[in-house]
N, C-alpha and C positions, 0 to 999 in steps of 0.2 A: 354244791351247785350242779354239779354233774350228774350228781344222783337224784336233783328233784328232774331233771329237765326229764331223765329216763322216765321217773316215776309221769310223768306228763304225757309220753309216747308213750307207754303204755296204757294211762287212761284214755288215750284220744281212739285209739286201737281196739279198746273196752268197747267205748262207747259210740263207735262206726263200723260195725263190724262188716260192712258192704262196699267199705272204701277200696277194697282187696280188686272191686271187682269193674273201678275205673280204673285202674293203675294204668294196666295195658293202653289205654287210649291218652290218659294222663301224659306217657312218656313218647308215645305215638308223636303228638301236637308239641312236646318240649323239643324232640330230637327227633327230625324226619326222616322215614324208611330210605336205606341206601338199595341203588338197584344192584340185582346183582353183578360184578363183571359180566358174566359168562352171559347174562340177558340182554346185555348193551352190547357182547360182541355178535350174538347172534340177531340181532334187531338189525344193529349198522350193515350184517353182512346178507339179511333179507334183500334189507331198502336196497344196496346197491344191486344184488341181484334181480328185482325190480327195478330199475333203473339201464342197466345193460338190456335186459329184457326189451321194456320198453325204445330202446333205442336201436334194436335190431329189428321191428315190428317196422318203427319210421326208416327202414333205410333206404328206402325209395326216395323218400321228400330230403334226408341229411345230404346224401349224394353229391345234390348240387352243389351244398353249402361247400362241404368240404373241398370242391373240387375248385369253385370260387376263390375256398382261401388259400390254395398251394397255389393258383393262379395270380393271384394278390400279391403273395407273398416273392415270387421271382419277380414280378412286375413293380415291387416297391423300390427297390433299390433305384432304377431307372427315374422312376415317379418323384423320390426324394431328392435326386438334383437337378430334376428339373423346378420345383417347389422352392428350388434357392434362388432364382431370377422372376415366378412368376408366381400368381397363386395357386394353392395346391388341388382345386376342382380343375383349371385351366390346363396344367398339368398332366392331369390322367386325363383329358378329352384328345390332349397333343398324343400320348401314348396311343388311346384306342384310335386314332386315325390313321397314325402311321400303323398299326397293325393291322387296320384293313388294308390299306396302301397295299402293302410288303403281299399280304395275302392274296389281294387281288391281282398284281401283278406276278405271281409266282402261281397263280391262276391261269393266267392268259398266256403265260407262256409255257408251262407245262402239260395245259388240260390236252392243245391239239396235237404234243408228238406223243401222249400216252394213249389217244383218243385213235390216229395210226397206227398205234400199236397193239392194241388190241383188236382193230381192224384186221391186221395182217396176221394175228393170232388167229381170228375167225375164218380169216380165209385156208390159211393153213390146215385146220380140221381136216376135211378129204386127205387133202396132202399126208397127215399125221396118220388117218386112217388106213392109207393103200400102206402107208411104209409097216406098218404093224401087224396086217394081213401078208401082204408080201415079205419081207422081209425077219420083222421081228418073231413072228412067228416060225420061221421056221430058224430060225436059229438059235430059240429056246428048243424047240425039238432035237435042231442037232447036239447039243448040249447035256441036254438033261432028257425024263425020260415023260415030260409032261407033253401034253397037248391042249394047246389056247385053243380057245372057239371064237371064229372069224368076229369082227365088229362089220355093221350093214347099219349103216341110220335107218332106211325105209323097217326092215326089219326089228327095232328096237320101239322104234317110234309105234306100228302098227303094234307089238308085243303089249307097250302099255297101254295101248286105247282097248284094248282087248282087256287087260287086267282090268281095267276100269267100269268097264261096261259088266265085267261078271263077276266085281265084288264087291259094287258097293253100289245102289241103290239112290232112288229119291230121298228117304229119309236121309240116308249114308249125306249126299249132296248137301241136304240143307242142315247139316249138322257140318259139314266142311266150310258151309258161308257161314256159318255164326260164329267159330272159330276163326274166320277169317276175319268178319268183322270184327271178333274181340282183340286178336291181335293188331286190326287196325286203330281200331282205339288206344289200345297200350302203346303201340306205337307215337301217337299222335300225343299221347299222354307224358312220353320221353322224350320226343320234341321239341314241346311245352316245358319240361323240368332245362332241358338242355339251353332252350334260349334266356332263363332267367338268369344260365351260371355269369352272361357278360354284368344284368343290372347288379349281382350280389357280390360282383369282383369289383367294381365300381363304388358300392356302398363299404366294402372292408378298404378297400385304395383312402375312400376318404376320410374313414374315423381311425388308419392304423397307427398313427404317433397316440392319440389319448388311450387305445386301447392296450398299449404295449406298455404306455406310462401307468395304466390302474394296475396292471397286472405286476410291474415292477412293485411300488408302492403296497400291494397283498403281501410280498414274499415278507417273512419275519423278519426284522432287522440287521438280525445276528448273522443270518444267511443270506444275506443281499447281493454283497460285492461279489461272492462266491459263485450264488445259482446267478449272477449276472455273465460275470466272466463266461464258466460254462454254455451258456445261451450264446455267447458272441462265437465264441470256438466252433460250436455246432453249426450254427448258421453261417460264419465262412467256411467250414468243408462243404455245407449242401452246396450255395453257392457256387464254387473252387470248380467243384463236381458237376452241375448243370452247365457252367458254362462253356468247360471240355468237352464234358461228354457232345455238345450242342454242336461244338466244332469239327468234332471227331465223325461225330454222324453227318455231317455236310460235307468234308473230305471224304468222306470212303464211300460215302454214295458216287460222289464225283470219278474219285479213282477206280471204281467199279464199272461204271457205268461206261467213261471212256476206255479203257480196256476191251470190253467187251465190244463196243462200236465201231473200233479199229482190226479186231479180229473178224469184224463181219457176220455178229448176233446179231439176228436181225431183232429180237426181243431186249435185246442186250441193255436199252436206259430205262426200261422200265422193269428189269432183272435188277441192275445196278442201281436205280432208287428204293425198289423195295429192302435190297441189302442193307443198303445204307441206314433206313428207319429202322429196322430190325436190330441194329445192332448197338441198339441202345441198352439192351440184353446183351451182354458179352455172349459170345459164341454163336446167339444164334441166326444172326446176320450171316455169317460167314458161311452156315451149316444149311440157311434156305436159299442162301444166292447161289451155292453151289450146287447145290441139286437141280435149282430151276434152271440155271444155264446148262448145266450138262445135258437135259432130258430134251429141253431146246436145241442143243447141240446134235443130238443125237435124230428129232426130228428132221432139222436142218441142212446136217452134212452127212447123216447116215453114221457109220462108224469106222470116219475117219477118226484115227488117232491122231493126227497132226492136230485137226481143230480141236479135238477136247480135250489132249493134251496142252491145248494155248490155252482154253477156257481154264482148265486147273490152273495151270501160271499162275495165272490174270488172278485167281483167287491167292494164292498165295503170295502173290505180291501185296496185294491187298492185307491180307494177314500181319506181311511182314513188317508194314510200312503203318502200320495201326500200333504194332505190337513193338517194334523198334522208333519211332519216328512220332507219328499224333500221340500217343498215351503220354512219354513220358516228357516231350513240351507243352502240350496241354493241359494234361493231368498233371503225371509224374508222382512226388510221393504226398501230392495235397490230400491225401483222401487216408493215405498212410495203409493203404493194403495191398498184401503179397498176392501172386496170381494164386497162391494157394487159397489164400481165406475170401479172394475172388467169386471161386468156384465153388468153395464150399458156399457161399452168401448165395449164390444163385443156387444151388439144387437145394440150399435148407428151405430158402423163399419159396420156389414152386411145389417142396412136398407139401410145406404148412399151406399155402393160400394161390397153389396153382400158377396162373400164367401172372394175376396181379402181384403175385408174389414174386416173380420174377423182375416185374419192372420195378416194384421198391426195394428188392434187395442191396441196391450198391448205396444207394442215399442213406438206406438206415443201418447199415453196415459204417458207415460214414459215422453216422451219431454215434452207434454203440461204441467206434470206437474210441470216439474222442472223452466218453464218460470211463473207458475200460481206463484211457491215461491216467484221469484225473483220479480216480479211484485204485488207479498204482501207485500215483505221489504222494496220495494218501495212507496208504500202506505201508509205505516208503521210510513214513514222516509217526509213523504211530509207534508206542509204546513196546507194544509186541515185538515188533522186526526186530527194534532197539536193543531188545530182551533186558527192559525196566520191568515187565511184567508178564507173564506168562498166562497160560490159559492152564486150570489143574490139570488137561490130560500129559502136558506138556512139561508140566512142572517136576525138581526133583528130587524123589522123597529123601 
């Protein structure tokens, strides 16, 4: 039987001798071409390169979004028990009022002693200027081996109406208005993105339970409990962390501010508020309140050492009572990091992304390191450690 069937494939073979030359498409349509790896990983890793691309392109318009949703997302907590007695649009309207509230009144009473004090900043100018002619001046001389050249407003003022007039021209002008104009429009243009970030913090307020629930429900199942847990731990240190740090920077502005008001800066609560915002950035609160109050100081009371020996105190108390006192009832070890990995988080953030790098470093310092635990207990908990099994370079012949 075997042998007729051969002798059969043979005759068919005889008598088709052109069948050779469908095969290829024959097995083509039986068994469909696989792509290759290497083609699907280079496609996947186009598209997404297209994809970042195009999302650096939009980062003017993303901007808002994002800033909406960090916005959203501190303001949710709030928003969700008030949603337990009322409903949850009625909710975030109670939220946005009482924020104007707060803001208006922190408005009105802040705007007119900043509003004097910069007043008495501007009157100070002469004042700043004779002591710097007079004074400063020659005491850099007797010091070192330089010589300042005098400050004269009349002099500086008429210096650049003269530069003006002999270097730049009619053309020159109307290429300065059109630059001006465009930057008024860009402006007007950021504005505009900026007043939309309240409606888009509004519209994530009010879809953020279903959208937290779709996103739960995406995760695989096998990885549910797990990337859930993770997520909760993350989002109590940001949490943990904003709302000390919130505290921290409201006290030290405070103790800043009246320190210096009692030693008789006369700049002293608008030195001491800007510390205070500033030092939402570890250190660098400390490092521009100090400098504005001394240079103040120095304006002020010339160089008396009594006073700008108080103004240092004054900072160092401030220091003290941030770094022994606010941090560690505020904070303390919610955030779980050493002033070492601190400071490293702050100068890694500003080499990578500059000043905004600064102000995200502690929050995502925050995250990484509640994934570093989780991925130590994991480690902990693995095979390897156990030494059930080895990796070959490890292993022993």
């Amino acid at each position: 039987m075997h042998r007729k069937n051969t002798q059969n494939q043979v005759q068919i073979q005889q008598k088709s001798p052109t069948i050779d030359i469908y095969l290829p498409f024959l097995a083509t349509a039986m068994y469909p071409h696989k792509i290759d790896p290497f083609f699907r990983r280079l496609f996947i890793l186009v598209a997404l390169c297209i994809f970042v691309y195009a999302l650096f392109l939009m980062k003017g318009v993303i901007a808002p979004f994002v800033a909406a949703f960090i916005l959203a997302y501190f303001l949710n907590p709030t928003v969700s028990k008030l949603s337990i007695v009322m409903p949850r649009i009625l909710a975030i309207s109670v939220v946005y009022i009482s924020c104007i509230v707060v803001a208006a009144a922190l408005i009105i009473w802040l705007v007119p002693m900043l509003w004097a004090q910069l007043q008495l900043l501007w009157e100070s100018l002469p004042q700043i200027i004779s002591w710097y002619n007079d004074t400063g001046r020659a005491w850099i001389a007797q010091h070192t081996d330089n010589q300042l050249l005098p400050l004269d407003i009349d002099l500086i003022s008429n210096s650049a109406i003269a530069y003006l007039q002999n270097n730049y021209q009619v053309s020159d002008a109307q290429g300065i208005i059109k630059q001006i104009f465009t930057s008024g429009m860009s402006a007007a243009n950021n504005i505009g993105l900026a007043v939309m970030v309240p409606i888009l913090t509004f519209y994530f307020l009010l879809g953020w339970d279903k959208r937290l629930e779709t996103w739960r429900i995406a995760i695989p199942k096998p990885y549910t409990k797990k990337v859930v847990s993770i997520a909760k731990d993350c989002d109590r240190a940001l949490m943990n962390f904003a709302k000390g740090q919130l505290l921290v920077m409201l006290l030290l502005g405070a103790i800043y501010a009246i320190q210096l008001q009692l030693i008789g800066l006369q700049l002293g609560l608008i030195i001491g508020i800007m510390a205070g915002i500033a030092s939402f950035v570890p250190y660098l609160g400390f490092g521009i309140g100090i400098i504005a109050a001394l240079i103040a100081g120095v304006f002020q009371f010339g160089l008396d050492w009594v006073y700008l020996g108080l103004i240092f105190a004054a900072f160092m108390v401030g220091q003290a009572v941030e770094g022994y006192i606010l941090q560690p009832l505020l904070l303390g070890d919610k955030i779980g990091l050493s002033p070492l990995w601190v400071i490293f988080a702050v100068l890694a953030g500003a080499s990578l992304f500059g000043f905004v790098g600064m102000l995200i470093a502690l929050p995502v310092s925050a995250v990484i390191n509640v994934l570093f635990h989780y991925a130590y207990e994991a480690y902990l908990g693995s095979e390897w450690h156990k030494g059930q099994r080895q990796l070959p370079l490890w292993e022993d012949e």
